[in-house]
N, C-alpha and C positions, 0 to 999 in steps of 0.2 A: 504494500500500500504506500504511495506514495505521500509524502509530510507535505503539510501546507501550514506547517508551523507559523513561518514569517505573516504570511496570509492572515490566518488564522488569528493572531494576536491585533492584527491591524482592526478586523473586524469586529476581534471582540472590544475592543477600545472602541469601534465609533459605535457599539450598541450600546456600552459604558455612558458615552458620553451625552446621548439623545439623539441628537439631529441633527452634529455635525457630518459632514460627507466629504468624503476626501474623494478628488478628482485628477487626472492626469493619468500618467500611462507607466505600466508595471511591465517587467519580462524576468521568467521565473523559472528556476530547475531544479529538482534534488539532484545534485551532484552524487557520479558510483566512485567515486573515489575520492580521498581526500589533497588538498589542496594547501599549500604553504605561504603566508602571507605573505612573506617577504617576496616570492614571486607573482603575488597580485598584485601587490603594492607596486611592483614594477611594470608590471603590463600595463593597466591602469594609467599610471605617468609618463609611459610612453606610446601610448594610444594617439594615432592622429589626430588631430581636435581641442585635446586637454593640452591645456598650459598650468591648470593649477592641479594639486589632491592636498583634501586636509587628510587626517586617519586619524580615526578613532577604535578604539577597544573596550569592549563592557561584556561584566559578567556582574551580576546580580547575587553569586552566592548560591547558597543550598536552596532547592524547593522540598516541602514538605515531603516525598516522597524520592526526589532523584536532585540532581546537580541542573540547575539552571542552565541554558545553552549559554553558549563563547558570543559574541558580536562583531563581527568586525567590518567598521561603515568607511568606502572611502568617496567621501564629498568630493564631487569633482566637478570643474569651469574648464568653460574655454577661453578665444578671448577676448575683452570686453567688447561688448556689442554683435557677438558672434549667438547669443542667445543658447547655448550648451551650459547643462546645468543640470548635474544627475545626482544619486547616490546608489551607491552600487553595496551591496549588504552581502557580508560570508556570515551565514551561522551554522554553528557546530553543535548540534545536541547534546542529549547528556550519554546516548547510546551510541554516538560515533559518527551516525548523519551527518552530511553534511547540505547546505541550501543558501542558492544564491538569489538575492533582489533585486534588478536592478531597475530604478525606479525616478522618474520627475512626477512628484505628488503634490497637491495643495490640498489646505484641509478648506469647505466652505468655500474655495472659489475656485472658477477651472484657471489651469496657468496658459496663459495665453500661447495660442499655437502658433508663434514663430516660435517658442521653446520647444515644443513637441514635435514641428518639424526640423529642428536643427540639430536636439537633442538622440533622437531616434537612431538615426543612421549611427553616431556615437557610441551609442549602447551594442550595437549589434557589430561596429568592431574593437569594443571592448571584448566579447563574449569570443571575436575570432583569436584576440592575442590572448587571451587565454586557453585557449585551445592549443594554439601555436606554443604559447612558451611555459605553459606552467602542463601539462598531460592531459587537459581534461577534451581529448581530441571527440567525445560523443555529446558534448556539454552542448554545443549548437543546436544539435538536430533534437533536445528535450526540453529547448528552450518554448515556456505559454506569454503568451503576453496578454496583455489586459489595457482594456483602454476605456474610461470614465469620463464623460462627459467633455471628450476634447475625441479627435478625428486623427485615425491612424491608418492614414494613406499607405498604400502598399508600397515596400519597399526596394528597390532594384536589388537580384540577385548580387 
């Protein structure tokens, strides 16, 4: 069965929340093998497009029953005025899963689609350089994408 962990918590926060709605465009995979930051982190900042990556890391500690998943977000831009502007999310389970986000979301408002078209094609060769330089060479073809309240024109092979 495939995790939809990341998914999942996103959804359960905006049932949490009432009636906020998160809109923009998601692309998502449980990854079969695991994956080393340091070479995300690389592919990522050498991605055509991106000029910037922040990174961040969180763990939360123990859950009542098992270990909290890993976190690992890296914020990324292009550059200015280029409208690129993602967050790309590794999470690691507590049973070894692992699951990637990569995501331009707004919470309550759509982000305007010169982000979503500039953004798009970005995501999708983040997703190759990692293929290419970190193993995850079947990571593309299990890649679902999602797209909320903004228009996800198809995109050239």
């Amino acid at each position: 069965m495939k995790s939809w962990n990341g998914i999942a918590m996103v959804v359960a926060a905006l049932i949490l929340a009432g009636c906020d709605d998160l809109y923009g465009v998601s692309r998502s995979a449980d990854l079969t093998a695991p994956v080393e930051t340091a070479c995300v982190r690389h592919a990522v900042e050498t991605t055509p497009g991106i000029v910037s990556v922040d990174y961040r890391e969180s763990h939360s500690g123990k859950g009542l029953f098992h270990p909290t998943p890993w976190t690992y977000a890296y914020v990324y831009r292009g550059q200015p005025g280029s409208n690129v502007l993602g967050v790309l999310d590794i999470t690691k389970d507590y049973d070894g899963r692992t699951h990637i986000l990569n995501t331009l979301w707004q919470l309550n408002a759509k982000p305007p689609q010169d982000e979503v078209d500039a953004t798009r094609p970005v995501m999708r060769r983040i997703e190759a350089a990692l293929a290419a330089q970190c193993g995850l060479t079947d990571m593309p073809a299990q890649i679902r994408e999602n797209c909320r309240g903004v228009t996800c024109r198809i995109l050239p092979a």
